[in-house]
C-alpha positions as CSV (number, residue, x, y, z in Angstrom):
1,X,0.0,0.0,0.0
2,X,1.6,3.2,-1.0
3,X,1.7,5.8,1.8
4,X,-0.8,9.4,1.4
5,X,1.9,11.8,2.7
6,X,5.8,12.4,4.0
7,X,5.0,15.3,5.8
8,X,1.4,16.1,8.1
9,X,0.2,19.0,5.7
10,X,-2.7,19.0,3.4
11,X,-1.0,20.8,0.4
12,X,1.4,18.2,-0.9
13,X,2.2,17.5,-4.4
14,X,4.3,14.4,-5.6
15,X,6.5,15.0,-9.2
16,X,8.0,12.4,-11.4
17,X,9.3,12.2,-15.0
18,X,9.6,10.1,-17.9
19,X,12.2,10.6,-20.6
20,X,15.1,10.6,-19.1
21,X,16.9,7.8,-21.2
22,X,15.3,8.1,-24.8
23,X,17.0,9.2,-27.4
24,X,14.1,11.5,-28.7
25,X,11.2,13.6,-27.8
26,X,11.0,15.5,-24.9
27,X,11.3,15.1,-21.4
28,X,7.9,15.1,-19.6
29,X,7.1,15.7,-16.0
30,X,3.7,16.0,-14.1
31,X,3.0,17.1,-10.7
32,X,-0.3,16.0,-8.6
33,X,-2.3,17.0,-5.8
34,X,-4.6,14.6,-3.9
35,X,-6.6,15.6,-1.2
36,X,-5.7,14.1,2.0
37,X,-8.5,11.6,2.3
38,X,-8.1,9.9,-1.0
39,X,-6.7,6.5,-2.3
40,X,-7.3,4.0,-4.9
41,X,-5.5,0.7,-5.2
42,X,-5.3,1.2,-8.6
43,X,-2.8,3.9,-8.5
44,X,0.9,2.2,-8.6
45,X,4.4,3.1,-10.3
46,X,3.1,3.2,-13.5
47,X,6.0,0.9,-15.2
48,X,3.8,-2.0,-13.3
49,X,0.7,-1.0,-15.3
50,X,-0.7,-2.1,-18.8
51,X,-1.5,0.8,-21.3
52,X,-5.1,-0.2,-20.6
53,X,-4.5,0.0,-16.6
54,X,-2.9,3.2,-17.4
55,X,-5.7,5.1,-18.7
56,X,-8.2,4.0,-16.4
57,X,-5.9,5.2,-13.8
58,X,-5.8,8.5,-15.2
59,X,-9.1,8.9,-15.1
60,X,-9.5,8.4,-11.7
61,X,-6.6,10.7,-10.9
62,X,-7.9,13.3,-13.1
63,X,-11.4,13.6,-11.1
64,X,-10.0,13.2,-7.4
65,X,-7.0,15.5,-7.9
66,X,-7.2,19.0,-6.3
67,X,-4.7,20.0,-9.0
68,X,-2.4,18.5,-11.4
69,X,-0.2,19.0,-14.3
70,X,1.7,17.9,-17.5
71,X,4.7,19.8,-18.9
72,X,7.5,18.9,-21.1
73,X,11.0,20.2,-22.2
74,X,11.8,20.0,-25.8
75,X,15.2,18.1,-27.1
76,X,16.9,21.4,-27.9
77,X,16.5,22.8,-24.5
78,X,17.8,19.0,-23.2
79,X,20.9,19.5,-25.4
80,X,21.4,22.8,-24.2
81,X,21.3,22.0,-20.5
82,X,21.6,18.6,-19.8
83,X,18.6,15.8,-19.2
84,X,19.0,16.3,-15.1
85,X,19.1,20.0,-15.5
86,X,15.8,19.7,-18.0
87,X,13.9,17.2,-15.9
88,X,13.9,19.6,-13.0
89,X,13.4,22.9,-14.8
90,X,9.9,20.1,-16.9
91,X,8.9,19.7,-12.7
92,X,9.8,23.6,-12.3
93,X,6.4,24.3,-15.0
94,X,4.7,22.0,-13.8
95,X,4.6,23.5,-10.2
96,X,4.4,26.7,-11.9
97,X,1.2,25.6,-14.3
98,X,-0.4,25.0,-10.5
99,X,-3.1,26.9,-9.3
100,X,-2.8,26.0,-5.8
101,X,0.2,27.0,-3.9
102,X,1.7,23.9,-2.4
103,X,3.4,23.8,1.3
104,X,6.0,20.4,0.4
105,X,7.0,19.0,-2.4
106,X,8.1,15.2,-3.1
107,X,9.9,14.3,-5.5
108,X,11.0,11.3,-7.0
109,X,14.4,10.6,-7.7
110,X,17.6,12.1,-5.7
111,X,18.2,14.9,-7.8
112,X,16.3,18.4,-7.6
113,X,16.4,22.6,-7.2
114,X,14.5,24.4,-4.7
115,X,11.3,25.9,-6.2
116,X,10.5,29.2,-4.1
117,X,11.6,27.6,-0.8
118,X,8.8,25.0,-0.5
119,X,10.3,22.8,1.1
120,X,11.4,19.5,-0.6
121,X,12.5,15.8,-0.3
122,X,13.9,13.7,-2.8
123,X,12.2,10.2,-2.6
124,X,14.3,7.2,-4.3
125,X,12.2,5.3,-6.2
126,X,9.2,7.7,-4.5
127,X,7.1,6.2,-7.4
128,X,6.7,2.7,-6.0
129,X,6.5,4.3,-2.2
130,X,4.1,7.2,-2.5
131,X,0.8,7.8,-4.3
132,X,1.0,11.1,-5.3
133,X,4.4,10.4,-7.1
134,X,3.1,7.2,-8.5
135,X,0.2,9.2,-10.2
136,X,2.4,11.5,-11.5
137,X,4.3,9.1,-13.0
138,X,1.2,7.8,-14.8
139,X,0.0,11.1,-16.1
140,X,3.6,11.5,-17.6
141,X,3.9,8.4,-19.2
142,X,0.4,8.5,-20.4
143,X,0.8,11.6,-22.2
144,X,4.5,11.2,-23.7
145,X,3.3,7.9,-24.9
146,X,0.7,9.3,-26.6
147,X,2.6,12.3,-28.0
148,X,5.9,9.8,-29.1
149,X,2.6,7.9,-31.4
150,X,1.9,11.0,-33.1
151,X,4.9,12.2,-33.9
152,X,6.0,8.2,-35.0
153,X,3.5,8.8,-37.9
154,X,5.9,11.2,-40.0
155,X,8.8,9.9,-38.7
156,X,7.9,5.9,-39.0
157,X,11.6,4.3,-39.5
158,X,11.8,4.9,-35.7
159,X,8.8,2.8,-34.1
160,X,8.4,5.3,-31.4
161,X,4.9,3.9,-31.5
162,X,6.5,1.1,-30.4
163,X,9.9,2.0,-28.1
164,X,8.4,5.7,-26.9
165,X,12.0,7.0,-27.7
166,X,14.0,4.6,-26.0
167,X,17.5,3.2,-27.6
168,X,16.0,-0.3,-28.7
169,X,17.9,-2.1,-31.4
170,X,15.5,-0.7,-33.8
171,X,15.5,2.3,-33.3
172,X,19.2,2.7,-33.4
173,X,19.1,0.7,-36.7
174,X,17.0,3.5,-38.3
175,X,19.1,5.7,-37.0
176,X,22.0,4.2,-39.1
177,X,19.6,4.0,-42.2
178,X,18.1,7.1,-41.6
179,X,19.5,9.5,-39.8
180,X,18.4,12.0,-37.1
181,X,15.7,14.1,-37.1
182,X,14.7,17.0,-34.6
183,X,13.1,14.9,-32.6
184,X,16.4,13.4,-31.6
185,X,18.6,14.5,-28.9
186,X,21.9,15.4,-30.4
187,X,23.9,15.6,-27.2
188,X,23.1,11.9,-26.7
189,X,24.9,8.4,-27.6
190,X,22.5,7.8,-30.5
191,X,24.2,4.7,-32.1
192,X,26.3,2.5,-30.7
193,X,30.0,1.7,-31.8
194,X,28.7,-2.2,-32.0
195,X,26.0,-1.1,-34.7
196,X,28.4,1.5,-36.9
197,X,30.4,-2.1,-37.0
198,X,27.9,-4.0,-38.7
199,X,26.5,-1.9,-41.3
């Protein structure tokens, strides 16, 4: 059972990401407020939910939040100042897209910059401890999946349909047939030494 709260306050909000380790698209965070009173058991780290699980979950998030939201940080800005650096600043608009000022932030991860001196704590894997994080997690990867589909249908070599992004096999194949487009991170590793070898 995931825990409600860290600290004894009513206005806390739980930010995640997803993104960090693609090779395209943009980083995406989201940040949510429950009230302190709700729970559903169908709220978990959303890497241990189907697609299908997924959406019903955001539902439910969506009506019992107080607040939430759903930013991203384009590839240019991550090659300008690094993933970590655009992860947090993706958490920073989300908190700023708020309309309710919160008293703590959790965060999951170990990494993060104070956001107008709300106080903060870094949760290691805070998305399999804490339901607010967990839902954010879910909003996140619900909507960059989605977004990764669209843009997979002008740029179809890639399978981001498929791989969201991420440096599968295929996806660095295409990248060797292909090339890069501006959905792809240039500051990143995007094909291997193995795979320039066996072309």
């Amino acid at each position: 059972m995931l825990q409600k709260r860290f600290k004894d306050c009513e206005l806390e909000v739980g930010c995640d990401e997803v993104g960090r380790g693609c090779l395209a698209g943009p980083v995406v965070a989201a940040v949510v407020l429950f009230p302190s009173d709700f729970y559903s058991d169908l709220i978990i780290d959303s890497k241990k939910l189907s697609k299908k699980k997924r959406i019903i979950a955001e539902q439910i998030i969506k009506e019992n939040a107080i607040d939430y939201s759903v930013q991203e940080v384009s590839p240019k800005k991550i090659d300008e100042i690094n993933i970590l650096n655009a992860s947090i600043l993706a958490m920073h608009k989300c908190l700023d897209n708020l309309s309710i000022f919160p008293e703590h932030i959790l965060v999951d991860g170990n990494k993060f910059k104070p956001y107008r001196e709300i106080p903060y704590e870094c949760v290691v894997k805070g998305d399999s401890k804490f339901l607010s994080i967990a839902a954010a997690s879910i909003l996140a990867k619900n909507y960059r999946d989605d977004l990764m589909s669209k843009l997979s249908k002008d740029f179809p070599h890639y399978n981001w349909e498929s791989n969201a992004g991420y440096p599968t096999k295929k996806h660095r194949e295409a990248l060797v047939n292909h090339g890069v487009t501006i959905h792809h991170r240039k500051t990143f590793n995007l094909v291997s030494k193995q795979l320039k070898l066996s072309f």
